[in-house]
C-alpha positions as CSV (number, residue, x, y, z in Angstrom):
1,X,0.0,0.0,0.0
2,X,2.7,2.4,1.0
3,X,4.7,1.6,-2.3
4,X,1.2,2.7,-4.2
5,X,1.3,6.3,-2.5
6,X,4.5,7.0,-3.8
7,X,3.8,6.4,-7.2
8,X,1.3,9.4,-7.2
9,X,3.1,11.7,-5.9
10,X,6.0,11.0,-8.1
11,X,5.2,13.1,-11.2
12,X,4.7,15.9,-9.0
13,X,8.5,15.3,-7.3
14,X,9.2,14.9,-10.7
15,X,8.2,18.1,-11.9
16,X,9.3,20.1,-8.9
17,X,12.7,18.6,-9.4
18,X,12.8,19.8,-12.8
19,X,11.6,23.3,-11.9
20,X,14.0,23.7,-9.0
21,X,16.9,22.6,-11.3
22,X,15.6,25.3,-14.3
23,X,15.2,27.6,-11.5
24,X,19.4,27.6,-10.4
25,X,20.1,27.6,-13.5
26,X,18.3,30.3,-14.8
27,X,19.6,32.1,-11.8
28,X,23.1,31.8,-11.9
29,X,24.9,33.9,-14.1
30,X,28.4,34.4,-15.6
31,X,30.7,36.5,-13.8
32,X,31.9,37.7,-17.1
33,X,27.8,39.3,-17.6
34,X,27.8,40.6,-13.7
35,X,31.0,42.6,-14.0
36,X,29.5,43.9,-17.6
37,X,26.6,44.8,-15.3
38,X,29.0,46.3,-12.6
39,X,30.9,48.4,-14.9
40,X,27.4,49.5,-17.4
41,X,25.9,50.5,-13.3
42,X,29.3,52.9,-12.6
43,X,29.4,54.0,-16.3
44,X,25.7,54.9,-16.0
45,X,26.0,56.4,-12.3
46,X,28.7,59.0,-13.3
47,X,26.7,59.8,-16.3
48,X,23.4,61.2,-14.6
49,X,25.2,62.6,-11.4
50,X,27.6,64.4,-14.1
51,X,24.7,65.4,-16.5
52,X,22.1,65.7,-14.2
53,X,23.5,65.8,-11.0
54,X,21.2,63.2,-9.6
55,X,22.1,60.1,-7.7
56,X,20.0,57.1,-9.1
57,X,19.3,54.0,-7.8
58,X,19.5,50.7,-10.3
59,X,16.7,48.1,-10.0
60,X,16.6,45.6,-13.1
61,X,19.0,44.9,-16.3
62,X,18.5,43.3,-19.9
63,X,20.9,42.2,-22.3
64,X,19.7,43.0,-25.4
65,X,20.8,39.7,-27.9
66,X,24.1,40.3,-28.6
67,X,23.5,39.4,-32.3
68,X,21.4,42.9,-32.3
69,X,23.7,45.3,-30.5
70,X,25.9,44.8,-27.1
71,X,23.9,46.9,-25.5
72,X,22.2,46.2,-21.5
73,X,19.7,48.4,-20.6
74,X,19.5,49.3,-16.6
75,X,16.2,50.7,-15.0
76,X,15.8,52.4,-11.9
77,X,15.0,55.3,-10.2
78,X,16.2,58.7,-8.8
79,X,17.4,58.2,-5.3
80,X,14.6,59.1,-2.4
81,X,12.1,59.7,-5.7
82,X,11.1,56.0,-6.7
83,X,8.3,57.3,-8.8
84,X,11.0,59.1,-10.6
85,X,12.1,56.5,-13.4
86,X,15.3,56.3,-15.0
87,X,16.8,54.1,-18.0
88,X,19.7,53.7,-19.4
89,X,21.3,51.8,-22.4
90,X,25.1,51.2,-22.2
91,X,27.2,49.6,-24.8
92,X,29.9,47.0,-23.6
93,X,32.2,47.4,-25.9
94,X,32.9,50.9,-25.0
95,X,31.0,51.7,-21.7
96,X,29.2,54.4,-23.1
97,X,25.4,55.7,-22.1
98,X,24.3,55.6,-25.6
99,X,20.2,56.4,-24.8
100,X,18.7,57.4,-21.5
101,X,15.8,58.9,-20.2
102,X,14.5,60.7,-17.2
103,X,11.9,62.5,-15.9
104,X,10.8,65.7,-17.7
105,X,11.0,67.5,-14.4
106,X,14.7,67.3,-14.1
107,X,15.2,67.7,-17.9
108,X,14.0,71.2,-17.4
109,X,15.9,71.5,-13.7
110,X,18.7,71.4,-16.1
């Protein structure tokens, strides 16, 4: 009887096996794409505290596909203003800010 329990429950151990495993990894990335996301986060830092002098707080990347452009967008938001929105599009080839955006109040503060 025992032995029949256990063969219901194993395609659900089954499945959660399988998403656990997709879930690490999904999550674990390449140090080679964090320190591009280190160095896009300074590059992008210095640009609106420079520009704009605003401090901004990063939330969420993308890589765009690298057959496309080497580009990684960052989102955020201006520090102590979270319904302030930022974005930024850095190239990793040359750590440039190539598009950004922020609010239209600080465009004209400018």
């Amino acid at each position: 009887m025992l032995e029949m329990h256990s063969y219901r429950f194993r395609p659900y151990l089954r499945l959660l096996l399988t998403f656990l495993s997709l879930t690490i990894i999904c999550g674990c990335m390449s140090s080679e794409k964090k320190e591009i996301i280190q160095k896009a986060e300074e590059v992008s830092l210095a640009y609106f505290k420079e520009t704009y002098d605003i401090d901004v707080v990063f939330t969420d990347h993308k890589f765009i596909p690298a057959d496309l452009s080497h580009t990684v967008s960052l989102t955020g938001y201006v520090q102590g203003h979270k319904d302030q929105e930022i974005f930024a599009m850095v190239d990793y080839d040359t750590y440039t800010v190539k598009t950004r955006s922020v609010p239209d109040e600080i465009k004209s503060a400018k």
